[in-house]
C-alpha positions as YAML, in Angstrom:
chain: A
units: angstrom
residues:
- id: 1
  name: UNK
  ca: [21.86, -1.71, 4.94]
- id: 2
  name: UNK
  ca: [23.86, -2.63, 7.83]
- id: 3
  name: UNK
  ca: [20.71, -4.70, 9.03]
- id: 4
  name: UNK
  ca: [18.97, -7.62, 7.16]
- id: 5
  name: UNK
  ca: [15.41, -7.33, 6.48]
- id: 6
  name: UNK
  ca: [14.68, -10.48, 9.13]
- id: 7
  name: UNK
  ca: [16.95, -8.29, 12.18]
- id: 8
  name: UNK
  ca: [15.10, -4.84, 10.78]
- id: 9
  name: UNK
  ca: [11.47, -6.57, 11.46]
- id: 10
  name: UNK
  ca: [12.32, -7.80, 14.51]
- id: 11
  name: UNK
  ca: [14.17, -4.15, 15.83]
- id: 12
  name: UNK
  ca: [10.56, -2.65, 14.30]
- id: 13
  name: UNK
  ca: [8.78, -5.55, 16.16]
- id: 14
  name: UNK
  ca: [10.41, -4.88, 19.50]
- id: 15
  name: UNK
  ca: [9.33, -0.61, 19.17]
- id: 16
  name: UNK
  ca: [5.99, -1.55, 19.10]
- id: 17
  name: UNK
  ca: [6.17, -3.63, 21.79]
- id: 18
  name: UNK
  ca: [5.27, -1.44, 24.46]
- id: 19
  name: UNK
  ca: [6.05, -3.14, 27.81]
- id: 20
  name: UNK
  ca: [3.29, -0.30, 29.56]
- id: 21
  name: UNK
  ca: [0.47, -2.14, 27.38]
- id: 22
  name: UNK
  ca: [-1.27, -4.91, 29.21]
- id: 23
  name: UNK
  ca: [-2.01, -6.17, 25.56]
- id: 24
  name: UNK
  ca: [1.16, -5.76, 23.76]
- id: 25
  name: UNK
  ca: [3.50, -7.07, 26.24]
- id: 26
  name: UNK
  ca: [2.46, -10.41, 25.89]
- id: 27
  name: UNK
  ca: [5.20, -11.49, 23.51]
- id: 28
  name: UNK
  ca: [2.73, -13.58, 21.69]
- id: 29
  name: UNK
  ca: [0.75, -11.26, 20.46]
- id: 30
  name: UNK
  ca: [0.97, -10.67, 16.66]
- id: 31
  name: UNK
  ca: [-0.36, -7.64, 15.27]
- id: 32
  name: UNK
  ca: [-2.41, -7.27, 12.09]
- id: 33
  name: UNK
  ca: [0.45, -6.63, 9.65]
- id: 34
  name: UNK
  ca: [2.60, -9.72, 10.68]
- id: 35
  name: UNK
  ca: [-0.65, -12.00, 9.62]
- id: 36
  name: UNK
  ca: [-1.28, -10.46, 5.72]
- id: 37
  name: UNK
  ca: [2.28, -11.84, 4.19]
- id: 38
  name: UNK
  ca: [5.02, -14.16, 5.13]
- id: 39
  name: UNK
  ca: [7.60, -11.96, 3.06]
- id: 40
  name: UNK
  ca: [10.12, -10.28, 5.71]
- id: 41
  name: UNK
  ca: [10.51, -6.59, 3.81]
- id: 42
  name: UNK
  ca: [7.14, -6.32, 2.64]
- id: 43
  name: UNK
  ca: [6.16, -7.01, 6.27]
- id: 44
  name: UNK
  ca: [8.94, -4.58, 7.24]
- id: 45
  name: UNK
  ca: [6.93, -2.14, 4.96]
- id: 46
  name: UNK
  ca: [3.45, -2.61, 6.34]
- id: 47
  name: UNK
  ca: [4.49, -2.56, 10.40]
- id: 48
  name: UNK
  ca: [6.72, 0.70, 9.22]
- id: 49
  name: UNK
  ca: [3.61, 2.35, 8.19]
- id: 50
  name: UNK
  ca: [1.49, 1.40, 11.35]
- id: 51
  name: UNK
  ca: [0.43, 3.61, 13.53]
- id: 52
  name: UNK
  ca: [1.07, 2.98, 16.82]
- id: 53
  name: UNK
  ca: [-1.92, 1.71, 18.69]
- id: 54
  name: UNK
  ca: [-4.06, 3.13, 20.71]
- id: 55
  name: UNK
  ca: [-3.41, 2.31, 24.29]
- id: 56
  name: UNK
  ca: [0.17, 3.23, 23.83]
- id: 57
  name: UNK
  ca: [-0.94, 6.55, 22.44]
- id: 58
  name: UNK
  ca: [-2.90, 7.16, 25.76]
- id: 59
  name: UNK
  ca: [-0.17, 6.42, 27.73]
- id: 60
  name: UNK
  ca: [2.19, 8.92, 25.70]
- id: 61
  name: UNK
  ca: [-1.00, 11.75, 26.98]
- id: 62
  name: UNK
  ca: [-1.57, 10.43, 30.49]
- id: 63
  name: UNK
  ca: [2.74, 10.71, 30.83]
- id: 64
  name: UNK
  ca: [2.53, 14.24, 29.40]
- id: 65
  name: UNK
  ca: [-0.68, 14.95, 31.68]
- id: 66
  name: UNK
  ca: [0.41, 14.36, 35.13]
- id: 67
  name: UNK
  ca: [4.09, 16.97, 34.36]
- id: 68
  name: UNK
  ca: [1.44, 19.32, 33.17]
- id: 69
  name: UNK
  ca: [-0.69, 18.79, 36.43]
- id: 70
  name: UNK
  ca: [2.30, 18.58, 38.77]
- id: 71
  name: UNK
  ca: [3.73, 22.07, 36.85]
- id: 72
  name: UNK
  ca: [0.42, 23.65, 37.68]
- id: 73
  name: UNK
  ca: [0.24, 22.40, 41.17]
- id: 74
  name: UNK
  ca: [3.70, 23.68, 41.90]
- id: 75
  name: UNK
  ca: [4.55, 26.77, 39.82]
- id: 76
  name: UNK
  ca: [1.30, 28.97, 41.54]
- id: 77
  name: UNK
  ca: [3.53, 29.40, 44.90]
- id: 78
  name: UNK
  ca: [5.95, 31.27, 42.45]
- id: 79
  name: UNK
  ca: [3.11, 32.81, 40.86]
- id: 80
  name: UNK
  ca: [2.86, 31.20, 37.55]
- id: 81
  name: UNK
  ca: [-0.19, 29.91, 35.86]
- id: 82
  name: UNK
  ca: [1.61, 28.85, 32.86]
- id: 83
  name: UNK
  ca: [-0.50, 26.98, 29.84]
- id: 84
  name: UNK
  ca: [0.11, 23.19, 28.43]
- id: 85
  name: UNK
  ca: [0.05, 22.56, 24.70]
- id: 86
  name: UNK
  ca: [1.28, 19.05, 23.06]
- id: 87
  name: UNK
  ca: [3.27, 19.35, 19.87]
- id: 88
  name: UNK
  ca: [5.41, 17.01, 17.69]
- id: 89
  name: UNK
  ca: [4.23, 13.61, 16.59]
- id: 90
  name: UNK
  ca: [2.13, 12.21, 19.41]
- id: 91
  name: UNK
  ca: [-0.83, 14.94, 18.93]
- id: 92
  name: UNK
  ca: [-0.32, 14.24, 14.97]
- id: 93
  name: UNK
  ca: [-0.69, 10.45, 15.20]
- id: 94
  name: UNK
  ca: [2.60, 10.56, 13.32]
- id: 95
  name: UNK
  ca: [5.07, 8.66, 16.10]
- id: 96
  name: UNK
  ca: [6.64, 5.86, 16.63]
- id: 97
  name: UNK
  ca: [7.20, 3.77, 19.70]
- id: 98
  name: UNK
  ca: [10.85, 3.55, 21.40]
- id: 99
  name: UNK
  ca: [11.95, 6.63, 19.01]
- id: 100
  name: UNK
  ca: [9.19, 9.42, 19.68]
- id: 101
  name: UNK
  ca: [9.16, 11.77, 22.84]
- id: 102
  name: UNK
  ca: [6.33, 13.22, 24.16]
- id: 103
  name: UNK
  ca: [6.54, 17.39, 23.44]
- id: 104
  name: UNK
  ca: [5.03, 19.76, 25.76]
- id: 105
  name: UNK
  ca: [5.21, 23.18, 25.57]
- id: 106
  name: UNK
  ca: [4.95, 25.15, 28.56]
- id: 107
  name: UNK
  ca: [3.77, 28.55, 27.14]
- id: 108
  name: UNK
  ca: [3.93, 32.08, 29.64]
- id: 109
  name: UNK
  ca: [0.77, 33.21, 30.28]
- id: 110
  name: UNK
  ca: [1.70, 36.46, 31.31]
- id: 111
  name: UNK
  ca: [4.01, 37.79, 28.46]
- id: 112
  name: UNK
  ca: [4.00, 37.47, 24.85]
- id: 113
  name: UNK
  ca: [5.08, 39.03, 21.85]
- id: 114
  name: UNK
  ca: [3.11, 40.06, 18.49]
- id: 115
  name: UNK
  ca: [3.35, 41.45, 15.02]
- id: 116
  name: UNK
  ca: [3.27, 45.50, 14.86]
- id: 117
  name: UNK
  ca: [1.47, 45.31, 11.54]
- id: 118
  name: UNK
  ca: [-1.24, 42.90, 12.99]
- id: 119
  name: UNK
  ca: [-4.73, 44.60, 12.65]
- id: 120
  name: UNK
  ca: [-4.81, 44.40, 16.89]
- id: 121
  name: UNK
  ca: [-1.63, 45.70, 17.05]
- id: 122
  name: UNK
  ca: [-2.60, 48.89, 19.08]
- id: 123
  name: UNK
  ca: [-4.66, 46.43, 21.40]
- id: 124
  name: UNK
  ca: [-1.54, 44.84, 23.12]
- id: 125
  name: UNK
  ca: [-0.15, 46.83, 26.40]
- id: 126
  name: UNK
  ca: [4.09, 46.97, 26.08]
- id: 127
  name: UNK
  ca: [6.28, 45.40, 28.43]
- id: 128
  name: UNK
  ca: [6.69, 46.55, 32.28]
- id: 129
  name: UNK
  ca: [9.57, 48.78, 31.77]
- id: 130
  name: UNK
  ca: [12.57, 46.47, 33.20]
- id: 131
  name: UNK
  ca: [10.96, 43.63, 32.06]
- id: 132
  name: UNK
  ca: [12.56, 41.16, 29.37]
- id: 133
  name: UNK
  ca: [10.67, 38.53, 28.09]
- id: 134
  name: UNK
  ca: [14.09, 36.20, 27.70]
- id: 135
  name: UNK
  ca: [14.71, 37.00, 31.45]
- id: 136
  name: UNK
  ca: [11.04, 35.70, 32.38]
- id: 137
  name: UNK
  ca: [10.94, 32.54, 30.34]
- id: 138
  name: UNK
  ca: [14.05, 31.82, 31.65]
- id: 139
  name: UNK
  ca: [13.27, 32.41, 35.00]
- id: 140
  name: UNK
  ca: [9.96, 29.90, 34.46]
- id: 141
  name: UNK
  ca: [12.18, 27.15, 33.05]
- id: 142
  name: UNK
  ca: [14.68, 27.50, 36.19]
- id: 143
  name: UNK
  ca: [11.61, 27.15, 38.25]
- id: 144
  name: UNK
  ca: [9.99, 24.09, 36.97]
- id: 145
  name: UNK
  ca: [13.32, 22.48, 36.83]
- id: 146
  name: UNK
  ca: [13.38, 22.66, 40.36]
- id: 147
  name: UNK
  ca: [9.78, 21.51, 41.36]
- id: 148
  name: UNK
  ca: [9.92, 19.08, 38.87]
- id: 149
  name: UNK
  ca: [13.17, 17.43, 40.59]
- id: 150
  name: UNK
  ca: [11.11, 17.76, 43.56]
- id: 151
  name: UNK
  ca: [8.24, 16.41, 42.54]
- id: 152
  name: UNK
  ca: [9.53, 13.30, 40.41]
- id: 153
  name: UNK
  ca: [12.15, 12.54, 42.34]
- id: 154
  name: UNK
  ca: [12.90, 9.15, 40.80]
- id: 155
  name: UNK
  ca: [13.06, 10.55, 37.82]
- id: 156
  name: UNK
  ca: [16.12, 11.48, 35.18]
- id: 157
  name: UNK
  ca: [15.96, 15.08, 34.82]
- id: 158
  name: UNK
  ca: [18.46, 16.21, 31.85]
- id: 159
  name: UNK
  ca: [18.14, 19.97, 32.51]
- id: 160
  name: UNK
  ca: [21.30, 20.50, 30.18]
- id: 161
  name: UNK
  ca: [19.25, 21.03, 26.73]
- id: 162
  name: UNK
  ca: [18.97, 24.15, 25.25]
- id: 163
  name: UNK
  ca: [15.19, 24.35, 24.35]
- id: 164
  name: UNK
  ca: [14.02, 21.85, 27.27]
- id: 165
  name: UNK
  ca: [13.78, 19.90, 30.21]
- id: 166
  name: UNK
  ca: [13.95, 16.31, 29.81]
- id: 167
  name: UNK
  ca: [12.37, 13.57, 31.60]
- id: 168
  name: UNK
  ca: [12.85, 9.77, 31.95]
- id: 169
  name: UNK
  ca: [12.76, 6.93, 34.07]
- id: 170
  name: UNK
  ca: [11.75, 6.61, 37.49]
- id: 171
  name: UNK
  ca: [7.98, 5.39, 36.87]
- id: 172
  name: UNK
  ca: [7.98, 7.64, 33.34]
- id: 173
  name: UNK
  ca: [6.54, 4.95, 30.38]
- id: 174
  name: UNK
  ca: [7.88, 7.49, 28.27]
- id: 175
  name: UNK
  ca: [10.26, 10.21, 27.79]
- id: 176
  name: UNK
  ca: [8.62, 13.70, 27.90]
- id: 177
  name: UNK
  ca: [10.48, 17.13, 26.98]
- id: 178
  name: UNK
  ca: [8.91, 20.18, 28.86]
- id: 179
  name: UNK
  ca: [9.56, 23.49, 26.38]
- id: 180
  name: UNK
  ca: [9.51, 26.52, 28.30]
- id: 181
  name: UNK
  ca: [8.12, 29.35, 25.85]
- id: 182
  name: UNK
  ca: [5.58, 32.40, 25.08]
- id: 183
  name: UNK
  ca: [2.88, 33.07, 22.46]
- id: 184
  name: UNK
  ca: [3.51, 34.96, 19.40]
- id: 185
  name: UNK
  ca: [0.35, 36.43, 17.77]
- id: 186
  name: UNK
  ca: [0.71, 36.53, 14.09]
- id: 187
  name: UNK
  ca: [-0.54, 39.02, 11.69]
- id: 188
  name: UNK
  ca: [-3.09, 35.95, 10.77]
- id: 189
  name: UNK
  ca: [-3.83, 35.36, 14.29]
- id: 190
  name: UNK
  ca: [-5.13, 38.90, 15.39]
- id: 191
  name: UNK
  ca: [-6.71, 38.59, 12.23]
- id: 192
  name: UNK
  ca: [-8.31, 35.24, 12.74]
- id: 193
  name: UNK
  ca: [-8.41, 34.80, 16.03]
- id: 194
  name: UNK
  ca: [-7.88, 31.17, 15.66]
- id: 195
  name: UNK
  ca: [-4.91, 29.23, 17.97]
- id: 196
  name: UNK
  ca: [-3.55, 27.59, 14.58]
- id: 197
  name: UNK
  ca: [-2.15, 30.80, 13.72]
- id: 198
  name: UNK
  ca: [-0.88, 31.56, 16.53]
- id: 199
  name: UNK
  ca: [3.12, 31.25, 17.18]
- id: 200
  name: UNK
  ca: [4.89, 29.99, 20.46]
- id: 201
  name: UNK
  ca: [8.25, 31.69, 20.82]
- id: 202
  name: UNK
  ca: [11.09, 29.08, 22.76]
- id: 203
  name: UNK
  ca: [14.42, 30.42, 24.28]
- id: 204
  name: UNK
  ca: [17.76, 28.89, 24.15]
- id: 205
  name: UNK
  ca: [19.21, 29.09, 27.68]
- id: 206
  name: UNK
  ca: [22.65, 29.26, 26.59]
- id: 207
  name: UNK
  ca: [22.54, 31.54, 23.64]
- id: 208
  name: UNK
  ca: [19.56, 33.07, 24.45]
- id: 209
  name: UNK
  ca: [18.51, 33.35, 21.01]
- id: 210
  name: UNK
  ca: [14.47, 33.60, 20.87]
- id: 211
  name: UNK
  ca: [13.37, 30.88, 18.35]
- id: 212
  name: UNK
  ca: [10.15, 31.65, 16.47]
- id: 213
  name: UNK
  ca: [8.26, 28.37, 15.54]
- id: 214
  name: UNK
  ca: [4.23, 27.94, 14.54]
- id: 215
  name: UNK
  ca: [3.42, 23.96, 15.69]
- id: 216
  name: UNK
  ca: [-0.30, 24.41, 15.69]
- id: 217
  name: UNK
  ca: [-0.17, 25.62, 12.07]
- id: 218
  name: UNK
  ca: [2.10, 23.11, 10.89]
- id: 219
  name: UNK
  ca: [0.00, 20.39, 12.72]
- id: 220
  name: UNK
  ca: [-3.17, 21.54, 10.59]
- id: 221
  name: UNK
  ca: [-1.29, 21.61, 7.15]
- id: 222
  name: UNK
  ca: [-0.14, 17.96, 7.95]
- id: 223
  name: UNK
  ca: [-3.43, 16.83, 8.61]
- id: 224
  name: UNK
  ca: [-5.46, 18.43, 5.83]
- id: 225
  name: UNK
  ca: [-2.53, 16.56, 4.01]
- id: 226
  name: UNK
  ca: [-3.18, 12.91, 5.45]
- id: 227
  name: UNK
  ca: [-6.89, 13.91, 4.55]
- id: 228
  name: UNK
  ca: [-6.21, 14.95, 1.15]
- id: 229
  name: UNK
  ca: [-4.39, 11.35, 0.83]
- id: 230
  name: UNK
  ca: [-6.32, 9.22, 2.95]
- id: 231
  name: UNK
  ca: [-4.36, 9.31, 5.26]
- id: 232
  name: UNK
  ca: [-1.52, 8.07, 3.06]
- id: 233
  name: UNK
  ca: [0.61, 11.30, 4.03]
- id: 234
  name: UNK
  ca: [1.02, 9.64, 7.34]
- id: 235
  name: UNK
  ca: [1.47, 6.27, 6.49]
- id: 236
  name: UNK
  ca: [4.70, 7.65, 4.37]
- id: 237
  name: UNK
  ca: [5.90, 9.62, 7.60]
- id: 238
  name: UNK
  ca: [5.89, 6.57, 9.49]
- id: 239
  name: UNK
  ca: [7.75, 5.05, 7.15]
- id: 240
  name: UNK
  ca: [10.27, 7.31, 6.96]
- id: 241
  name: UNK
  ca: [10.91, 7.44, 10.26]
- id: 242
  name: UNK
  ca: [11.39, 4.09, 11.02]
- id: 243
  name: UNK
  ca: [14.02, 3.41, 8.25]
- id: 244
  name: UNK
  ca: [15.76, 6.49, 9.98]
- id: 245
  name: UNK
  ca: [15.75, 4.91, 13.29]
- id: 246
  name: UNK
  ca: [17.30, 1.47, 11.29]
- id: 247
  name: UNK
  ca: [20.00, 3.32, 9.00]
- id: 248
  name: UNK
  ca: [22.99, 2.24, 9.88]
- id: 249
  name: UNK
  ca: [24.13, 5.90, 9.20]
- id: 250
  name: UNK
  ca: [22.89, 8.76, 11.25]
- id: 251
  name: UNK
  ca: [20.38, 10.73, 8.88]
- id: 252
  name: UNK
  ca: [20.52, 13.88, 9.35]
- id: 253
  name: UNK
  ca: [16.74, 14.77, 9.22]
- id: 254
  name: UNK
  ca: [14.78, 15.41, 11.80]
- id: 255
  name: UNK
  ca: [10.94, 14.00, 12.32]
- id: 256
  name: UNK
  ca: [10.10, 17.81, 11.14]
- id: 257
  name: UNK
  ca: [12.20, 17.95, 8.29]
- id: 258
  name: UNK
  ca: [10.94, 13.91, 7.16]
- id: 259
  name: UNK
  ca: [6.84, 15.35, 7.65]
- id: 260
  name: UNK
  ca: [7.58, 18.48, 5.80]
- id: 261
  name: UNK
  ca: [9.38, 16.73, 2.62]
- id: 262
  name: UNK
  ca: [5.77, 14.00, 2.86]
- id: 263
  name: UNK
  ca: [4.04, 17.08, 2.85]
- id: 264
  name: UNK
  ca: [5.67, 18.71, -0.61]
- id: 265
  name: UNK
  ca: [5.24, 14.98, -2.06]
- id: 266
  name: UNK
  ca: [2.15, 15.23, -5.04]
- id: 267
  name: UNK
  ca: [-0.40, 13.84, -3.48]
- id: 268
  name: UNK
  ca: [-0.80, 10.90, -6.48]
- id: 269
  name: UNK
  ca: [1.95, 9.69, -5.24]
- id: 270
  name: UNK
  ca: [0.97, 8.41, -1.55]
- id: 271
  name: UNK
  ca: [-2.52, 8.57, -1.65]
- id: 272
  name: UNK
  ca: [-3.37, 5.05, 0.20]
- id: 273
  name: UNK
  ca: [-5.70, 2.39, -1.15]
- id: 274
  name: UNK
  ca: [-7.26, -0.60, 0.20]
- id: 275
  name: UNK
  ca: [-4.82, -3.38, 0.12]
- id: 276
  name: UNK
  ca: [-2.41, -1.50, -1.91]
- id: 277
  name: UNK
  ca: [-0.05, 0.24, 0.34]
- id: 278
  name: UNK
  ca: [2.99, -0.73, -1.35]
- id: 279
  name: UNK
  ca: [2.03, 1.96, -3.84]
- id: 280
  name: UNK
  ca: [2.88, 4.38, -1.20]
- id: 281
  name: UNK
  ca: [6.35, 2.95, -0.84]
- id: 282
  name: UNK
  ca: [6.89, 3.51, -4.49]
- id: 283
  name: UNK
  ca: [5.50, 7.31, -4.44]
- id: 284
  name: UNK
  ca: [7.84, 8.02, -1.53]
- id: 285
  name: UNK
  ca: [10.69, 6.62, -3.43]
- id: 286
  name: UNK
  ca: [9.35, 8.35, -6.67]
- id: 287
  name: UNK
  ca: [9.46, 11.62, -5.21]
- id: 288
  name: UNK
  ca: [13.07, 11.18, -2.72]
- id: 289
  name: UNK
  ca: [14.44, 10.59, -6.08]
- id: 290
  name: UNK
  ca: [13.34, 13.24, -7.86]
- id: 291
  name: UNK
  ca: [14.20, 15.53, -5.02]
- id: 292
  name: UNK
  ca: [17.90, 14.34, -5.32]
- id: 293
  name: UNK
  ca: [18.11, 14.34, -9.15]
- id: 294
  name: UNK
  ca: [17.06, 18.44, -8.71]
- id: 295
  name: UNK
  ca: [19.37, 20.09, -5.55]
- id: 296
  name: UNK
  ca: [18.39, 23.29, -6.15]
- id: 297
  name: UNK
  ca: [14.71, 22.24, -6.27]
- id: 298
  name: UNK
  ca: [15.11, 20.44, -3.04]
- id: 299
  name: UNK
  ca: [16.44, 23.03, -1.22]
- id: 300
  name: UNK
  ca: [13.52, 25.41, -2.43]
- id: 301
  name: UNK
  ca: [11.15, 23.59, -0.33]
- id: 302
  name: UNK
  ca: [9.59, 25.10, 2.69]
- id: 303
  name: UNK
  ca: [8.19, 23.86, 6.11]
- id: 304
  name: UNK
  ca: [4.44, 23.40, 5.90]
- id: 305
  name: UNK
  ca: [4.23, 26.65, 7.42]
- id: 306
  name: UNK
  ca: [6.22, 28.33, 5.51]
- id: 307
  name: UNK
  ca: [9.07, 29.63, 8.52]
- id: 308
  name: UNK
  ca: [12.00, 28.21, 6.59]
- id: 309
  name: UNK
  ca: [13.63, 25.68, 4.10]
- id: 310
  name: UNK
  ca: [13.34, 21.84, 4.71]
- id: 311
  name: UNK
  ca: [17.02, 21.56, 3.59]
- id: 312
  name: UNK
  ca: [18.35, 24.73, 5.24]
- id: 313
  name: UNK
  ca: [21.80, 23.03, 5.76]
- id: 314
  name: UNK
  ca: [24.14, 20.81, 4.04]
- id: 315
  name: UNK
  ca: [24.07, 17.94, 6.33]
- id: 316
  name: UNK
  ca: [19.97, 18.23, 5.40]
- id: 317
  name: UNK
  ca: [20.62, 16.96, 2.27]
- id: 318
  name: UNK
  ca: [23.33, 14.70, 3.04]
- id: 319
  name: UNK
  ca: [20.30, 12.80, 5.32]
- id: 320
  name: UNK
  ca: [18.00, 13.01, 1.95]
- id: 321
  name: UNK
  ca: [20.36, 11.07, -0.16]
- id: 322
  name: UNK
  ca: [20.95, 8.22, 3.15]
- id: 323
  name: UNK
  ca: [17.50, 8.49, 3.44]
- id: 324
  name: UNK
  ca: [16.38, 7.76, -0.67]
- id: 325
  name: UNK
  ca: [18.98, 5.05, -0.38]
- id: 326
  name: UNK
  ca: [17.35, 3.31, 2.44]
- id: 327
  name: UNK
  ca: [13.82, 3.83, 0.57]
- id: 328
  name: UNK
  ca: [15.24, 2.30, -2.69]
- id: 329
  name: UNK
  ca: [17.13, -0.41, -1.17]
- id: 330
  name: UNK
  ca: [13.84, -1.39, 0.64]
- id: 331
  name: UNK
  ca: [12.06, -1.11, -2.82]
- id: 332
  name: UNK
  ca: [14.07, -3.44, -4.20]
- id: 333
  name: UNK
  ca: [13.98, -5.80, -1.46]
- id: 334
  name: UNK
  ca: [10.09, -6.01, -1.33]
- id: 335
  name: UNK
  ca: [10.60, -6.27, -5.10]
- id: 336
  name: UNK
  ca: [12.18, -9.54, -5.28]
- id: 337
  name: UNK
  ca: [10.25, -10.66, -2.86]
- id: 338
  name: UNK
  ca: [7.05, -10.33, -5.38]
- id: 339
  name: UNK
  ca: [8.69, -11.31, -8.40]
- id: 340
  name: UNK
  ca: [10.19, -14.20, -6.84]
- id: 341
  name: UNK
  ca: [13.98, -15.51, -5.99]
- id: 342
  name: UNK
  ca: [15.37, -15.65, -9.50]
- id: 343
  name: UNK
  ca: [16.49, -12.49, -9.99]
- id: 344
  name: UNK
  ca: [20.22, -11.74, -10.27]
- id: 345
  name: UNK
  ca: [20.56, -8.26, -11.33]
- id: 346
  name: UNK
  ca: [19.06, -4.94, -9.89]
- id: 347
  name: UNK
  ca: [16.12, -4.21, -12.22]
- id: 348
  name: UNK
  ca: [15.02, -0.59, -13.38]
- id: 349
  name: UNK
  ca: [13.37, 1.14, -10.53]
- id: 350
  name: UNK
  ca: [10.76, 2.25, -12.99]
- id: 351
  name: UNK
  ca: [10.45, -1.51, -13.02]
- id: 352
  name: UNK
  ca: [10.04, -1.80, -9.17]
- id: 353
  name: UNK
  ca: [7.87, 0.86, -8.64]
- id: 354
  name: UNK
  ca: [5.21, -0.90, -11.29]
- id: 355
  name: UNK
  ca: [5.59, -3.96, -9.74]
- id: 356
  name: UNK
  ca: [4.75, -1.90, -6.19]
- id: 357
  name: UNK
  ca: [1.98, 0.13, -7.69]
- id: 358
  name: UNK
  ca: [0.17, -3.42, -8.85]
- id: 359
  name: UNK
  ca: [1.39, -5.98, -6.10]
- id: 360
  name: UNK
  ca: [-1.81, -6.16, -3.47]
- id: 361
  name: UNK
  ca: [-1.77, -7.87, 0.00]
- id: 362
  name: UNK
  ca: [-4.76, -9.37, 1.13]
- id: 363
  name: UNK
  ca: [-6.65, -8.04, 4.38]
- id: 364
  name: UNK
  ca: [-7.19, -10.76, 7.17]
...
């Protein structure tokens, strides 16, 4: 830990200080967690595992809202009508403030592509002869890059990502990434009919590889997860996600790799109880650990929706082990903090994770 516990709460403090929020930018406010303990890591823990609040979260979908309007607005004179769909941690409930950006895809209404074998298969007209899907996404993204300089023209416009057009400053209260794309309908989706199944496709301008993702589907498996764990799943995301952000190494993991390895976690082990959410840092440190004591286990693990590994390269689980390390040296930390200051020697982390599982903190 490059960071102490007391500089870590106050880098976590300053996140969720949103400057945009009437409420929050008084510097003396003091948020619910701060007020159950006076320990520094177990207060660490609790504000980790926060969600962010509300007001902040409506800024994150009025931000998103008026690119989507001003695309609309502007793209009809090129004859465009594209569609708006959020994805990522902001529709989830699952970001964190000063680290998260606002996803939206921008999805071609006119084009798409679909499974052969899909039981509407024969319902789908082909492609204009001439026509190539790559070409036309393409074509959209070039487009709203230039109406979008026009329009927010105060604004940072990074237009030199491969998957999307980024947006900051100049009035923005948050970053927002515009992701040019198309549908893919699934064999589950013609079958269904239902948008969860249904797949956006997003282009890479440089290698123009088409990149085959399902966010809506993954969104509902990470939600019937927080259900099935009272919403522990995403308590333990949080988490995660904030020690990334204060590693003093870069983990390589990204906020869909850290969901999907909370969403393979037993659900025992960060189910979330009244008072008792320490448990959860113990179950996420349970299960880290037992993903690094088994590589070939780890790396067996798929996204929630089943498109790929979670660990699908090598730096992947290079960011698990930083990542376990940062979970059991906060373990420890918030250990010796309950057990008190006389302790000289790391204990067993069987032994910590007890102490966790049985430590409460008192509601205000």
């Amino acid at each position: 830990m490059r960071y102490g516990m007391d500089e870590r709460l106050n880098r976590l403090k300053n996140r969720r200080m949103d400057t945009d929020n009437e409420v929050l930018k008084n510097r003396s406010f003091v948020e619910n967690f701060e007020q159950r303990t006076q320990n520094t890591a177990t207060k660490y823990t609790l504000g980790a595992m926060q969600e962010v609040d509300r007001r902040s979260t409506e800024i994150s979908h009025e931000e998103a809202g008026k690119v989507q309007t001003a695309l609309t607005n502007r793209l009809t004179k090129h004859g465009l009508d594209p569609v708006f769909r959020l994805q990522g941690s902001v529709p989830l409930n699952l970001h964190i403030r000063g680290v998260s950006d606002v996803d939206v895809l921008e999805i071609h209404r006119r084009y798409l592509t679909y499974a052969a074998t899909g039981t509407k298969a024969n319902t789908y007209f082909p492609l204009t002869a001439g026509t190539s899907l790559i070409e036309e996404v393409l074509n959209m993204r070039k487009l709203s890059e230039i109406e979008l300089q026009t329009h927010f023209w105060a604004a940072k416009i990074d237009t030199d990502n491969a998957k999307s057009i980024q947006l900051s400053e100049g009035g923005f209260r948050r970053k927002i990434d515009v992701v040019p794309s198309h549908w893919f309908d699934s064999d589950d989706y013609q079958l269904h009919q239902q948008e969860i199944f249904r797949g956006v496709v997003v282009i890479d301008q440089f290698s123009r590889e088409s990149i085959e993702n399902f966010p809506f589907l993954f969104g509902h498996h990470i939600q019937l997860k927080s259900e099935s764990t009272n919403e522990g799943a995403k308590s333990a995301i949080r988490l995660l996600k904030n020690l990334k952000s204060d590693s003093d190494e870069d983990v390589n993991l990204s906020s869909y790799d850290i969901a999907s390895l909370v969403y393979r976690c037993p659900d025992n082990l960060i189910q979330r109880h009244t008072a008792r959410e320490l448990m959860i840092l113990s179950g996420v440190q349970q299960w880290l650990s037992i993903l690094c004591d088994s590589r070939r286990a780890a790396e067996a693990l798929e996204t929630p929706d089943g498109t790929r590994k979670i660990l699908d390269k090598n730096e992947k689980w290079e960011g698990l082990l930083q990542l376990t390390n940062e979970v059991t040296s906060l373990s420890r930390e918030v250990d010796k903090e309950i057990i008190g200051p006389f302790v000289f020697r790391d204990r067993d982390l069987g032994d910590v994770r007890k102490n966790l599982n049985e430590s409460m903190i008192p509601l205000i």
